[in-house]
C-alpha positions as CSV (number, residue, x, y, z in Angstrom):
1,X,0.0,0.0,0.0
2,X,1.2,3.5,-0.9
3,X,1.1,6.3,2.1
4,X,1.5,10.1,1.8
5,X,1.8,12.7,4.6
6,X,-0.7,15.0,5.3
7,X,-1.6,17.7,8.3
8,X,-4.5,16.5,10.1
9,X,-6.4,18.7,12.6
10,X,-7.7,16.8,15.4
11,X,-10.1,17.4,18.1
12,X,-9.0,16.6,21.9
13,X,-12.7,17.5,22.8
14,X,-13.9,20.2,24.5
15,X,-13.4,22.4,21.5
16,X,-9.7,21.5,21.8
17,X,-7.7,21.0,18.6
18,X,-4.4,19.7,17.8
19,X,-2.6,19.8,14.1
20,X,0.3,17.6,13.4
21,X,1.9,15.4,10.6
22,X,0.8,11.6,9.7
23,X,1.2,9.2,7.1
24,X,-2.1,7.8,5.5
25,X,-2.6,5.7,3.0
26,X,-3.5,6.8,-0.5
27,X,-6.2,4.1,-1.1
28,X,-8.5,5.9,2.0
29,X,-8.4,9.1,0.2
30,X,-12.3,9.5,-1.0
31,X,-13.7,9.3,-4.2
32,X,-13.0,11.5,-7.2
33,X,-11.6,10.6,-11.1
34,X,-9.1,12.7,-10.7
35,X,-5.6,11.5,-8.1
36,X,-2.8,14.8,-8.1
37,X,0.5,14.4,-6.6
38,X,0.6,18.0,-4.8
39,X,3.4,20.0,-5.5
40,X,2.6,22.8,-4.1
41,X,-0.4,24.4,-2.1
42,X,-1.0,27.8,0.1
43,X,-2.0,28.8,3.9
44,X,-5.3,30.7,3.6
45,X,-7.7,32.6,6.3
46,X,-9.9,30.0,5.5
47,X,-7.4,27.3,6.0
48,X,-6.4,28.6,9.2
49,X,-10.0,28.6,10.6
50,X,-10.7,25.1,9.5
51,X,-6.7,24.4,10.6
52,X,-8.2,25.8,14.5
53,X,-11.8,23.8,13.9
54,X,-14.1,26.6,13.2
55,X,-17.1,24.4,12.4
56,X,-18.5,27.3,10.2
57,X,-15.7,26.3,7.7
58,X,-15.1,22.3,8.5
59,X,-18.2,20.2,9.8
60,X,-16.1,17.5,10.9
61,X,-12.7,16.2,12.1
62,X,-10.4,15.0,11.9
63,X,-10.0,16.6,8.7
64,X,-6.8,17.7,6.1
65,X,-7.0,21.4,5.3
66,X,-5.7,23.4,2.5
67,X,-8.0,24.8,-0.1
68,X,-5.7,25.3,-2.9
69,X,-3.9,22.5,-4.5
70,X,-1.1,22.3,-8.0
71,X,0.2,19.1,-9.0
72,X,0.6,16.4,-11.8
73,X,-2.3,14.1,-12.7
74,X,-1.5,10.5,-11.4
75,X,-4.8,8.8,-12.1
76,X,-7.3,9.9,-14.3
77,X,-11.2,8.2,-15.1
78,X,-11.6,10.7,-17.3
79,X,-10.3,11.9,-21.0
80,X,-9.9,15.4,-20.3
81,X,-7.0,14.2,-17.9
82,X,-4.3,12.4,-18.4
83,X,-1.8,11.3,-16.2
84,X,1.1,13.8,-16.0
85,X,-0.9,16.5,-17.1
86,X,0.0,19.7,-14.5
87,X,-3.3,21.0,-12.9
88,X,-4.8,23.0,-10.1
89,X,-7.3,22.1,-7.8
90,X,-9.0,25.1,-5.5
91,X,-12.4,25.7,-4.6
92,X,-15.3,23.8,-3.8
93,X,-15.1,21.7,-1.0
94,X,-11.6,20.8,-1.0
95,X,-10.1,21.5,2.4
96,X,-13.4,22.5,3.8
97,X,-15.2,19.4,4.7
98,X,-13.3,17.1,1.3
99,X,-9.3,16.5,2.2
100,X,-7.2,19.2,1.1
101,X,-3.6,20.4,-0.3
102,X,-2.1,19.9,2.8
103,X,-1.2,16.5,1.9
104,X,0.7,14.9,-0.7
105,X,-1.8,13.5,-2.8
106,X,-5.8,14.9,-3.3
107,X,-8.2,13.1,-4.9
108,X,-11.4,15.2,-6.4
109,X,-13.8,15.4,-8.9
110,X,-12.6,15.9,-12.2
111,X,-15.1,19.0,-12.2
112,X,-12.8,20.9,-9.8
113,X,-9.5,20.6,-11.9
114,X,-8.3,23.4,-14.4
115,X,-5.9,22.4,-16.3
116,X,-2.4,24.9,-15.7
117,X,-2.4,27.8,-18.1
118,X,0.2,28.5,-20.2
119,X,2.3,31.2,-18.8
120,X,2.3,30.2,-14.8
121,X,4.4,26.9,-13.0
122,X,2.6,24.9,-10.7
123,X,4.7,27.3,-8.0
124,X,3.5,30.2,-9.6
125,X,0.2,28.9,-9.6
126,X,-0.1,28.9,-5.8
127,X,2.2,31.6,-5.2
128,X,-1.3,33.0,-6.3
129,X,-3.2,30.3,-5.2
130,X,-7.5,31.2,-3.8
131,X,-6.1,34.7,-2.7
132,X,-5.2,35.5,-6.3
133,X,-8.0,33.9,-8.0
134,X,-9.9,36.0,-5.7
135,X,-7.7,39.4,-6.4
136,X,-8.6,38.4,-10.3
137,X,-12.3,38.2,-10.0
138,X,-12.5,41.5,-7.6
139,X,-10.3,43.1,-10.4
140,X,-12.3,41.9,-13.5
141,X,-15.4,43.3,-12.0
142,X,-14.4,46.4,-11.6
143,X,-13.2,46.5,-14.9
144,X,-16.6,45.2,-16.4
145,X,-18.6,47.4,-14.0
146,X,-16.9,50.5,-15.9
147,X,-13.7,51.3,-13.8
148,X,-10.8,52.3,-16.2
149,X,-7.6,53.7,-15.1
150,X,-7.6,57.4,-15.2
151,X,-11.3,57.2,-14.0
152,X,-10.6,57.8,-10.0
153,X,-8.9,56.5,-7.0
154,X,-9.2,52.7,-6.3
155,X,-8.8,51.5,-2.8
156,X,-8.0,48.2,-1.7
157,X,-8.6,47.1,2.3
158,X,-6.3,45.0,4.0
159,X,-3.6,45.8,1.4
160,X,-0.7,43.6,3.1
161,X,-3.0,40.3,3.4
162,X,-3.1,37.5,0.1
163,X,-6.0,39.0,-1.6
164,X,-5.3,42.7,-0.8
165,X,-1.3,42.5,-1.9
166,X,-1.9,41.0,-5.2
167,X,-4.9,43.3,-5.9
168,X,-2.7,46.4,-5.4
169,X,-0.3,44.9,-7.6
170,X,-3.0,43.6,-10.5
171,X,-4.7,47.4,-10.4
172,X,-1.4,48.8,-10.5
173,X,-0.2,47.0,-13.8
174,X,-3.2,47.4,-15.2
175,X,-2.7,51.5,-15.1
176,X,-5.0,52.1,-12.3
177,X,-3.9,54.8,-9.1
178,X,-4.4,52.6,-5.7
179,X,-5.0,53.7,-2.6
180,X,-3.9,50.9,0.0
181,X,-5.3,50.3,3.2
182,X,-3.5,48.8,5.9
183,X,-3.2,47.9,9.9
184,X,0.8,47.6,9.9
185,X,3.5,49.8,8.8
186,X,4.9,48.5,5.6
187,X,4.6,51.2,3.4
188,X,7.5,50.4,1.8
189,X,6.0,47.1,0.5
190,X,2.7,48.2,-0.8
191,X,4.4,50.9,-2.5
192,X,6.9,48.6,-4.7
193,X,3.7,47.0,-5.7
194,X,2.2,49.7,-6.8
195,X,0.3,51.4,-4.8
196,X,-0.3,54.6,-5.3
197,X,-1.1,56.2,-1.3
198,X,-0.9,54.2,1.6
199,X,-3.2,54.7,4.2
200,X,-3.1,54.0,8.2
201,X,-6.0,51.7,8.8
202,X,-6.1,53.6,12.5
203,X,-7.3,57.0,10.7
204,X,-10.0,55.3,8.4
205,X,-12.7,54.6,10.0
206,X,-14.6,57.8,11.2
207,X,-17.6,59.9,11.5
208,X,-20.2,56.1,11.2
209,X,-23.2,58.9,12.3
210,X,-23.1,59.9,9.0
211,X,-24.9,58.2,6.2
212,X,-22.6,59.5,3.3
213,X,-19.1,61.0,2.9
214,X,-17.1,63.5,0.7
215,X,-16.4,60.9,-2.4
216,X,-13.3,59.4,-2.9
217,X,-13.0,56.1,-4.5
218,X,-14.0,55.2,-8.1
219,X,-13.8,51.4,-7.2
220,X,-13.2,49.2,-3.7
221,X,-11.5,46.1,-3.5
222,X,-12.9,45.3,-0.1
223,X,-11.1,42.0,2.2
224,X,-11.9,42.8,5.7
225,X,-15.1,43.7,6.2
226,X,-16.8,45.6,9.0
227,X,-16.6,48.9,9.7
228,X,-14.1,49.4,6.6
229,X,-16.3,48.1,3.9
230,X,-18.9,50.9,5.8
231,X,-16.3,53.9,5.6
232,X,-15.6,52.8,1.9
233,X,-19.2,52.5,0.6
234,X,-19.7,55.3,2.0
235,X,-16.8,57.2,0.8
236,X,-17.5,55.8,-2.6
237,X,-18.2,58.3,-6.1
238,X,-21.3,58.5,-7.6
239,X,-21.6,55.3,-10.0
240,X,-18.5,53.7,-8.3
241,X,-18.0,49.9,-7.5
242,X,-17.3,48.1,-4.2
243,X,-16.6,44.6,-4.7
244,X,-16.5,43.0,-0.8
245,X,-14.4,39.2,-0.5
246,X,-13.9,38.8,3.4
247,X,-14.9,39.2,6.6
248,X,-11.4,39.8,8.8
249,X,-12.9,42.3,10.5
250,X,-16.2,41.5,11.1
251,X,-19.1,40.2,9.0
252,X,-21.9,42.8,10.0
253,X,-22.4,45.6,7.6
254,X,-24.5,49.1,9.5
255,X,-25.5,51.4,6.6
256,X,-28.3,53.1,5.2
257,X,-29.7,52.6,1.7
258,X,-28.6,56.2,1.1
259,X,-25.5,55.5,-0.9
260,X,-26.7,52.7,-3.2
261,X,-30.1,55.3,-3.9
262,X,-28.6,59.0,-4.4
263,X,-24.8,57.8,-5.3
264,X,-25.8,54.1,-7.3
265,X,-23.2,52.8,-5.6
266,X,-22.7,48.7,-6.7
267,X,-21.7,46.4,-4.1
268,X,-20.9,43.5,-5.4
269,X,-19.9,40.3,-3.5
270,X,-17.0,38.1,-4.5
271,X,-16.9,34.1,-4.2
272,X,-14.5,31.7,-4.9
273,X,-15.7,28.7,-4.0
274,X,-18.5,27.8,-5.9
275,X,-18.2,29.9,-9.0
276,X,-18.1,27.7,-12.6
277,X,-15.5,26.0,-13.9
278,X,-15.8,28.3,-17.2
279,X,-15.3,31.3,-15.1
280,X,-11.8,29.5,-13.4
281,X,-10.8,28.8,-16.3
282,X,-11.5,32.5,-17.6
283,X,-10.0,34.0,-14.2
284,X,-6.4,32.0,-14.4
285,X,-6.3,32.6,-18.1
286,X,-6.0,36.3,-17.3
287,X,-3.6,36.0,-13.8
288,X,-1.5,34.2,-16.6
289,X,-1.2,36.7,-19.2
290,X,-3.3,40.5,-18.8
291,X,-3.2,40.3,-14.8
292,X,0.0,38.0,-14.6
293,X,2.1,40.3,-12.0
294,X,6.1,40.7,-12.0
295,X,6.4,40.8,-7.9
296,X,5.3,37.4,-6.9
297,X,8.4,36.8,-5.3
298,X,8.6,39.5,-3.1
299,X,4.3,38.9,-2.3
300,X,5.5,35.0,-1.2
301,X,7.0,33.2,1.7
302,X,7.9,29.7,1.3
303,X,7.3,27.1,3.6
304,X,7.3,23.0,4.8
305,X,4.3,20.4,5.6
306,X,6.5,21.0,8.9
307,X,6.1,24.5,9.1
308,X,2.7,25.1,8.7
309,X,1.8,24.8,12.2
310,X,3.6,28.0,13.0
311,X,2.3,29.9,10.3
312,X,-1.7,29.1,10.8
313,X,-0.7,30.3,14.0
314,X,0.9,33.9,12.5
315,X,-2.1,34.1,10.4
316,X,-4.5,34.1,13.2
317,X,-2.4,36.6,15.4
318,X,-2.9,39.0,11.8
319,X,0.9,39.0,11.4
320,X,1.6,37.5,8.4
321,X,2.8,39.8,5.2
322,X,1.4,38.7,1.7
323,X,1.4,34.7,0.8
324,X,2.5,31.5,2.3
325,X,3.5,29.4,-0.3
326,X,3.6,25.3,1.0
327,X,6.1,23.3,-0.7
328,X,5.0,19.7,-0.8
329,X,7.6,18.1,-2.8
């Protein structure tokens, strides 16, 4: 019998949880036509939640997390795979409540597999991983909602995080001025990406009494949530777009109607889980060629099966910079 290594959260009881390495063997892994050797996968909020067994995220345990997933086919029931073919797997349920990219093998549904792109490595590929699929789709609907560089001030929320990091950088190659928001002092960072102002999230949030502010933003690439996504719609131009992917902050929204019925503001909520396999395949053509940006390496940390522990850790704590890349071969 063939084993693998994987991370598997267990629970103690009591709401106690425990994370550490094991070997399992590959014939247990469920069922799926699809089996991928896992080169590579990427620490995620969501990841870290089901890593600390938030049952909002992961039902049961004990469980492998890891959301995102690149690799060579190894077994294939189905034409449109062969084995060696490079693909990645993200989305869906894999690492929620299915096993996920923490392991060395993952085997899914052949409807949750896009084939690599021409133009990205499977490292490249989760370098970006759920974060940067994300980034793309927040990105392309701002661009098919009418936001065009020149047209105004973008800001993007939790600019230092996975999503926010490659947004900046995405807007910023695509010609757009970016206003990044952030909670720690790495100006420095967001600015080699692109960004156009950095902003102190400390000196954001003010005057919630008030159902509309002076307008500011042409488009919002929203990750956090809360009282930020408030202050942004809020802040938002007449006709402007607010696209909103996370809830870091806090998932309650307190607003009026007032800027959606006298400014037409659009908010527009992002998903990445259960969008279509047309539109992956549309979102990593693009973070492959149009949206493909030059800094990955300085957005990306790279890390071991072993070292993951530590870094779900960092992730909760909010200290983490950019993306944690997992190196699985």
């Amino acid at each position: 019998m063939a084993f693998y290594k994987c991370l598997v959260v267990r629970e103690l009881g009591k709401g106690e949880f425990v994370r550490s390495i094991e070997e399992k063997q590959i014939e247990d892994l469920p069922a799926g036509e699809v089996l991928v050797r896992v080169h590579y996968s990427s620490l995620n909020y969501k990841d870290a939640l089901s890593a600390s067994g938030n049952r909002g995220v992961t039902r049961r345990y004990p469980h492998t997390p890891g959301i995102d997933a690149a690799g060579v086919v190894v077994e294939s029931a189905v034409p449109a795979f062969q084995p060696g073919d490079q693909v990645i797997v993200s989305g869906y349920d894999l690492g929620m409540n299915h096993p996920g990219g923490f392991a060395e093998y993952v085997r899914v549904p052949a409807a949750w597999v896009v084939r690599l792109p021409e133009g990205l490595s499977l490292q490249q590929s989760m370098m970006l991983g759920t974060a940067g699929f994300t980034a793309g789709r927040c990105v392309e609907m701002l661009v098919r909602q009418g936001c065009v560089p020149g047209g105004g001030e973008i800001l993007v929320t939790g600019a230092t995080g996975g999503v926010g990091s490659i947004s900046v950088a995405i807007l910023a190659r695509l010609g757009f001025a970016v206003t990044a928001l952030t909670g720690k002092k790495e100006q420095e960072f967001l600015l080699g990406l692109g960004a156009h102002t950095v902003l102190a999230r400390g000196d954001f949030v003010r005057s919630r009494k008030k159902m509309l502010l002076p307008e500011k933003w042409a488009g919002v690439v929203d990750t956090i949530g809360g009282e930020y996504l408030e202050m942004a719609i809020k802040e938002t131009c007449y006709d402007g777009v607010v696209t909103s992917c996370g809830n870091a902050a806090s998932g309650d929204l307190a607003l009026t109607v007032y800027p959606f019925i006298l400014r037409g503001v659009r908010l527009i909520g992002i998903d990445s889980s259960r969008c279509s396999l047309a539109v992956r395949e549309r979102i990593w053509q693009l973070l492959a060629t149009e949206y493909k940006v030059s800094q990955l390496d300085d957005l990306v940390s790279m890390i071991t099966l072993e070292q993951l522990d530590d870094a779900i850790r960092s992730m909760l704590a909010g200290s983490l910079r950019g993306r944690m890349l997992v190196r699985m071969i």
